[in-house]
C-alpha positions in Angstrom: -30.7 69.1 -77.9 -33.1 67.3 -75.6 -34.2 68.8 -72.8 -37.1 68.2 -70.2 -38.5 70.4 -67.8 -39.5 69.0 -64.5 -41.8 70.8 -62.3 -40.8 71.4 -59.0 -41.7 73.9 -55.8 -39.5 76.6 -57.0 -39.1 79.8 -55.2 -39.6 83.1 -56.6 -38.4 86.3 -54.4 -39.1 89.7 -55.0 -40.0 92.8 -53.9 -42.0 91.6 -51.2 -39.5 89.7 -49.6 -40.1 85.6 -49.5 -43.3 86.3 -50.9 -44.1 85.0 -54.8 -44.1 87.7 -57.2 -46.7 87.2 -59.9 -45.0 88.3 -63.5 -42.3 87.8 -65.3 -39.0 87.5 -64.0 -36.4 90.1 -63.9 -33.4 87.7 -63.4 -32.7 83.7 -63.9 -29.6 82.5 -62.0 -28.4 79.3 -64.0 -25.9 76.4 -63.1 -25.2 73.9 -64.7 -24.8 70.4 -62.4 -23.4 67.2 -63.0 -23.0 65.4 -59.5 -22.9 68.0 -56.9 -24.3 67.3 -54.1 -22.1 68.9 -51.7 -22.2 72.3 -52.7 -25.5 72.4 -55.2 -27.3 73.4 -52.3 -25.2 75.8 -50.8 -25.2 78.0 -53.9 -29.1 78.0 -54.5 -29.5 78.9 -50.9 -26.9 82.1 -51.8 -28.6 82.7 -54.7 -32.3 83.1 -53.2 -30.7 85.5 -50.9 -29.7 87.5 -53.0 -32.6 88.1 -54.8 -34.3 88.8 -51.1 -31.8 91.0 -50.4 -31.4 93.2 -53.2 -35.1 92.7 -53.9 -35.1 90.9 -57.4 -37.9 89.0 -59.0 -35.6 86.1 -59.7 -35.7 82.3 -60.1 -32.9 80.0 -60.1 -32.5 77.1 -62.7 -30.7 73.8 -62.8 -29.6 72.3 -65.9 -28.9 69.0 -64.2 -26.6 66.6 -67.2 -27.1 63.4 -65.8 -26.7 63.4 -62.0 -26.8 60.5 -60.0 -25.7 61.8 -56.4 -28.4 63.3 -55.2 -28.1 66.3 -56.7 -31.5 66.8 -58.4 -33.3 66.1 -55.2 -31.1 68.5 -53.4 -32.0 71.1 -55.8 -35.7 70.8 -55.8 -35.7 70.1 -52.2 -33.7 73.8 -51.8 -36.4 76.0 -54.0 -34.7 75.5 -57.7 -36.5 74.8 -61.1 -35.1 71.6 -62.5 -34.1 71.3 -66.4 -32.9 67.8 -67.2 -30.3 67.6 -70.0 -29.6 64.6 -72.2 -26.5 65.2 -74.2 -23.4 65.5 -72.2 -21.4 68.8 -72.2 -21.0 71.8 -70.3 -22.5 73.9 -73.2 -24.9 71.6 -73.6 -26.0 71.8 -70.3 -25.4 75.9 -69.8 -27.4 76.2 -73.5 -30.5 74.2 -71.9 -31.1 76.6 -68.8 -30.2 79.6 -70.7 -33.2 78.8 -73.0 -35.1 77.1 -70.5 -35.1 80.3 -68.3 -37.6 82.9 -67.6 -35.7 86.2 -66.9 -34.5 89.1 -69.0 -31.1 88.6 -68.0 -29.3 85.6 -67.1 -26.3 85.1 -65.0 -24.8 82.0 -65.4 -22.4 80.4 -62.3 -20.8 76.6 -61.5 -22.1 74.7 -58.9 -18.8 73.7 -57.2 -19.4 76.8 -54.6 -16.2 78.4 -55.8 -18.1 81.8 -57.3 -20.3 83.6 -54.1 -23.8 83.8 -55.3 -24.9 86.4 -53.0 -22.6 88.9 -55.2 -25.1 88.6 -58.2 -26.3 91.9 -57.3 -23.7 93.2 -58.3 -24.5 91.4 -62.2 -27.7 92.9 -61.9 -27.1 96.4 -61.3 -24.3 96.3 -64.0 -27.5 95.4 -66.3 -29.9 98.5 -64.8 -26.9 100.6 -66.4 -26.7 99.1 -69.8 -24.5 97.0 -70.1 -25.8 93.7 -72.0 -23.0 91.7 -71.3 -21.5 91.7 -67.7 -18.2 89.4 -66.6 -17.0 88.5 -63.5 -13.7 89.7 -62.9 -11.8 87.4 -60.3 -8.4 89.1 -60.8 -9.7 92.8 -59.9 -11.8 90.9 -56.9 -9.5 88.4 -55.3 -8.4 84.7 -55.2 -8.4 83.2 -52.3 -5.3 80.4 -51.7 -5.8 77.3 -53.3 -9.1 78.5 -55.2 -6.8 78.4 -58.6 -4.1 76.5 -59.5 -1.1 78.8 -60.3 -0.2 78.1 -63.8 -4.3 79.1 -64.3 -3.7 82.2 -62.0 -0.3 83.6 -64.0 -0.1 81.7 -67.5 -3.1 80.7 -68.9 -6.0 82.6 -67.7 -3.8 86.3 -68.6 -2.9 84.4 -72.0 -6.2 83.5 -73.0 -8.1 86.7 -72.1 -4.7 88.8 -74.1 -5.2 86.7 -77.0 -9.6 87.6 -76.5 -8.6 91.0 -76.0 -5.9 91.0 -78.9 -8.3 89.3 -81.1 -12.2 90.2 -80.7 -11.5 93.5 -78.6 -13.6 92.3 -76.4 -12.2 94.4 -73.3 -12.3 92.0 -70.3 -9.9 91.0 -67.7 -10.8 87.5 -67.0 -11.6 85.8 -70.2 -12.8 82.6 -68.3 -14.4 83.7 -65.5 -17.4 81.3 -65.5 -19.8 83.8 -63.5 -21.4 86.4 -65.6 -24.5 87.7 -66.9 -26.3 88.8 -70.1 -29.4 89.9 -71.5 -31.6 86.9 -73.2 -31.8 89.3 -76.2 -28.2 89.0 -76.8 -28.5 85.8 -76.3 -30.3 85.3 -79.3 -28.8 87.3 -81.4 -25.6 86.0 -81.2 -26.9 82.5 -81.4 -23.9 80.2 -79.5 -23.2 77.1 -81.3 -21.1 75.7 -79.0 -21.7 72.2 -76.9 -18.9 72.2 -74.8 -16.5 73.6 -72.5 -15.7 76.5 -75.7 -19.5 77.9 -74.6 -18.1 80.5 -72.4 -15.3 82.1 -75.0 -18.0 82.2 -78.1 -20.3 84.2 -75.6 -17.6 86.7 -75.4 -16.3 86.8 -78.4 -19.8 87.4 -79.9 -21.3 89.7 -77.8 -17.8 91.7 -79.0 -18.7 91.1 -82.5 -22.5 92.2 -82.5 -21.1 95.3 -81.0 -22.6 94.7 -77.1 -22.3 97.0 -74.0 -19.7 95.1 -72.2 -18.7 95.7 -68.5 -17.3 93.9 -65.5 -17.6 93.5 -61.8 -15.0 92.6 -59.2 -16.0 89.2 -57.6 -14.0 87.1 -55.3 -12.9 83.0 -56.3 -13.4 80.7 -53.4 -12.0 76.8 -52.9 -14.6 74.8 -54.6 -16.3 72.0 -52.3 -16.5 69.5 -54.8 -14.3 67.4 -52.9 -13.3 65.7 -56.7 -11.0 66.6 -59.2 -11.9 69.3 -61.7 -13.6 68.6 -65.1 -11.2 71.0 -66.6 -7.5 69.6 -67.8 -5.0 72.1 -68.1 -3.1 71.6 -71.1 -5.9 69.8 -73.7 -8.4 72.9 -72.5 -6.3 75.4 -73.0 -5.4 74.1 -76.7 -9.1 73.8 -77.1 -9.7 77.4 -76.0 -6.9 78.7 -78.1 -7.9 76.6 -81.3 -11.7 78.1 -80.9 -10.2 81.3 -80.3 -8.2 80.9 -83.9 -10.7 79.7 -85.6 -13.4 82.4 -84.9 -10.0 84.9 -86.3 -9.3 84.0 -89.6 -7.8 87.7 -90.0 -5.2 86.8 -87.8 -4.9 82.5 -88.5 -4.8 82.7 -92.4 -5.1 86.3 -93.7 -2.3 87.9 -91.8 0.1 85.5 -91.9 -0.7 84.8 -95.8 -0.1 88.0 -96.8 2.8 88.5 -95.3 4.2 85.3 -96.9 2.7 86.5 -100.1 4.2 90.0 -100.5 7.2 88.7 -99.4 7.9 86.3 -102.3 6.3 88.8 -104.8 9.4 91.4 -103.4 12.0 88.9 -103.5 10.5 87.9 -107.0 10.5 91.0 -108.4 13.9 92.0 -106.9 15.8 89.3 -108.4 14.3 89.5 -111.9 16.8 92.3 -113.0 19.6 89.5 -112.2 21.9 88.5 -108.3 21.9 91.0 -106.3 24.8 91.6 -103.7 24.4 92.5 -100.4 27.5 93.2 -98.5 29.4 89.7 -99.1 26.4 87.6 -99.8 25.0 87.8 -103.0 21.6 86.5 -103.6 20.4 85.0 -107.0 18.3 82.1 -108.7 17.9 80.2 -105.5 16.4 82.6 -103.1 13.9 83.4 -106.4 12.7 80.2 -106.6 12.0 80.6 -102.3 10.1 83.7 -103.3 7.8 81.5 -105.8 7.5 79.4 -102.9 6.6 82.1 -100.2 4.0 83.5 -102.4 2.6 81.0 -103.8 2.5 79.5 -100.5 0.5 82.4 -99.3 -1.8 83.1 -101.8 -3.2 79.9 -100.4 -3.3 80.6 -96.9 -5.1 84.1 -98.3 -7.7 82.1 -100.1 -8.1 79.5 -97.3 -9.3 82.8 -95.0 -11.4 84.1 -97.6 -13.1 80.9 -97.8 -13.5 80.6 -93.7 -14.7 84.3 -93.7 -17.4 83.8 -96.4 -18.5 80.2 -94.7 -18.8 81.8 -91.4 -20.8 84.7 -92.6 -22.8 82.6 -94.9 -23.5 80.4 -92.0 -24.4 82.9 -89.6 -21.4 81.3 -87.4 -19.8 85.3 -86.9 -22.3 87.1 -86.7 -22.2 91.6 -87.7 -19.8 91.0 -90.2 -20.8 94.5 -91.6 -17.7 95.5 -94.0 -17.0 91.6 -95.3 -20.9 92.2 -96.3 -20.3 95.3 -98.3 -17.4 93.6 -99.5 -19.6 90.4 -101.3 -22.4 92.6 -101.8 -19.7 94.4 -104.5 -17.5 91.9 -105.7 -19.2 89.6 -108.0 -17.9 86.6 -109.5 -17.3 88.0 -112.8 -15.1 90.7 -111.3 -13.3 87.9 -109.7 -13.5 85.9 -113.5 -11.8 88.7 -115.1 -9.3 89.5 -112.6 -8.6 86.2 -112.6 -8.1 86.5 -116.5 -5.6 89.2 -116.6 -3.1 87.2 -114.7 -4.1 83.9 -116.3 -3.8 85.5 -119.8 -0.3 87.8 -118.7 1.3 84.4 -116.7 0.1 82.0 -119.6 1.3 84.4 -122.3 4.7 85.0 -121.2 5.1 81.2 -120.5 4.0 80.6 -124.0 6.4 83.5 -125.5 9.6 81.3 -123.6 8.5 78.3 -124.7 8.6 79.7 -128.3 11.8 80.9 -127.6 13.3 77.2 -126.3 11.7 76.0 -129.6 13.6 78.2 -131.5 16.9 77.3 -130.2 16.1 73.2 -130.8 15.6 72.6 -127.1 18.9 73.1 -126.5 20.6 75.2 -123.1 17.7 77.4 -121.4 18.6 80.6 -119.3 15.4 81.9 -119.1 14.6 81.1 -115.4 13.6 83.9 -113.9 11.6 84.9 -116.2 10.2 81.2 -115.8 9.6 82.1 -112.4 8.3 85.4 -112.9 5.1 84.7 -115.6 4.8 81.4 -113.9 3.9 83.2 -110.6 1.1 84.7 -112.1 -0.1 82.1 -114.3 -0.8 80.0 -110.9 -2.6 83.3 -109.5 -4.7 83.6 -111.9 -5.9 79.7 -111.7 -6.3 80.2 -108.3 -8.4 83.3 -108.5 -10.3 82.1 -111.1 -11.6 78.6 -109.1 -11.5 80.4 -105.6 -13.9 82.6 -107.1 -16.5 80.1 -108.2 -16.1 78.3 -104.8 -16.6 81.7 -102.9 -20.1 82.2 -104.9 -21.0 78.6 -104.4 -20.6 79.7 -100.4 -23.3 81.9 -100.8 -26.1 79.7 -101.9 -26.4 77.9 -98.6 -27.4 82.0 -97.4 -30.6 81.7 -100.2 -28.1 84.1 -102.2 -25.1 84.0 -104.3 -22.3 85.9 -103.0 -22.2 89.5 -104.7 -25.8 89.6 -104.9 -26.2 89.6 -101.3 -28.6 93.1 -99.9 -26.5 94.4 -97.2 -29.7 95.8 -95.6 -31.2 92.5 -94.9 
């Protein structure tokens, strides 16, 4: 990411009213800005006083991504510290200030005027109490008319923040709720990947997974003043919030749905290898065996697809405080996979072998041996799979400096 810091005549309020603070700052307000010059100085001018109001030693930054309205001069002109940003993206941009920014907590807003600045107070005394990880809550604190469209107000916006809530237990109300605050601490701990307009969920869904504080505050959503339409486009960004979403939860994008696919076939399997079985005037036989092969086999992919997205993501530090799946590899070692692997090679192989003796035997001829076909060649694919998925799984651990199953869980 390039960045480059201009220096301006930024204002710093604090305790002493207008009056510079020497120190460090308690606070950085940052906003992204990509052309707006209608509002950019509006919310600066709310921001600064705020921090003179509630007496905070705090600074406002703008990570400005290319602006060519005005908007830069606007800012400098109206007290802000100016962060230019090359690459293009509201991550990009957000990810800049953040680590351009002097304060011990950050609360992060849009420039379009449409969240009230002077409620950052609010943010900040959420923080006093603890909490590491503050959101805005516009539901709890009041839309005003036209400030959201209404498929936002009643479809997506209570989807998304369910499917959060469902998935990463993070506890909010109002998953995208682009005003809130954090600690810089947390910031780096859960180290965002992000470039684009996915920033905001990952900050959530990781300051759930490392286990933050996380509260809310009522605020109120105003009209922006941007006098444009919105960056954002309904339907493409909120498939792009729901595929991030799934693909920070393999648990419940491969695992869950695998394994039920997987026992599922093994039951119907193992339930029709007596023979048909009737159930009140359908009777079920050969057919609906071979759609259990299919079902399991099926899932015992989607089972090792997950375990492979798990162990990448933990490998690559991309989900962070993955405590049990680290107990997990720091037990299972390849070999145990190797030999389990084996067993069903060696039992699936060896009854396969056993039929085909038995075909043999009886010159090639008529062969009603299916389900047990089906049966041993069940596990004979289980145990190839088990046996490769298992050297690929250790293979994810070298890009960690460690090979799965010999990982220290106290590092």
């Amino acid at each position: 990411m390039t960045i480059v810091a201009e220096k301006t005549q930024s204002t710093t309020v604090g305790v002493s009213g207008n009056s510079p603070v020497v120190g460090q700052f308690e606070v950085s307000v940052v906003i992204p800005c990509l052309n707006e010059a209608r509002s950019i100085g509006i919310c600066i001018d709310k921001a600064i006083a705020a921090f003179t109001v509630a007496s905070i030693r705090g600074e406002v930054v703008i990570a400005d991504n290319g602006s060519t309205d005005g908007s830069v001069d606007i800012a400098i002109e109206h007290g802000a510290r100016l962060i230019h940003v090359a690459e293009r993206g509201y991550g990009n941009a957000l990810r800049a200030g953040i680590e351009g920014a002097k304060g011990e907590f950050i609360i992060m807003g849009d420039a379009d005027d449409s969240y009230d600045f002077t409620e950052l107070p609010k943010f900040v005394n959420k923080w006093r109490q603890g909490y590491e990880f503050v959101m805005g809550n516009r539901f709890a604190g009041g839309i005003k008319p036209g400030a959201m469209p209404w498929s936002h107000r009643l479809i997506g916006n209570p989807a998304l923040t369910a499917i959060l809530n469902r998935f990463f237990r993070a506890g909010v109300g109002d998953a995208y709720c682009g005003m809130r605050g954090f600690s810089k601490r947390l910031y780096k701990a859960i180290e965002p990947r992000t470039t684009g307009m996915e920033f905001a969920l990952e900050l959530a869904i990781k300051a759930s997974q490392v286990g933050a504080k996380i509260g809310e505050v009522p605020i109120t959503l105003w009209p922006d003043r941007r006098g444009r339409p919105p960056h954002l486009r309904t339907l493409r960004d909120g498939w792009r919030s729901l595929r991030f979403m799934l693909l920070l939860a393999p648990n419940w994008l491969f695992l869950g749905p695998g394994a039920f696919l997987f026992f599922a076939g093994v039951a119907v399997v193992l339930w029709l290898l007596p023979g048909p079985r009737p159930v009140g005037h359908i009777i079920f036989d050969i057919h609906t065996m071979f759609f259990g092969l299919v079902f399991a086999l099926t899932g015992s992919q989607i089972i090792a697809t997950g375990t492979f997205a798990k162990v990448y993501s933990f490998a690559e530090r991309f989900a962070p405080e993955q405590r049990s799946l680290a107990r997990w590899l720091s037990r299972v070692k390849l070999e145990h996979g190797l030999i389990a692997g084996t067993v069903l090679l060696l039992l699936g192989g060896g009854g396969l072998f056993w039929l085909c003796l038995e075909w043999a035997r009886s010159d090639f001829g008529r062969f009603d041996q299916m389900r047990a076909i089906i049966f041993f060649g069940l596990w004979f694919f289980l145990g190839v799979q088990t046996i490769f998925s298992s050297f690929f799984i250790s293979m994810l651990g070298i890009s960690r400096g460690t090979y799965i199953g010999d990982y220290d869980i106290v590092n």
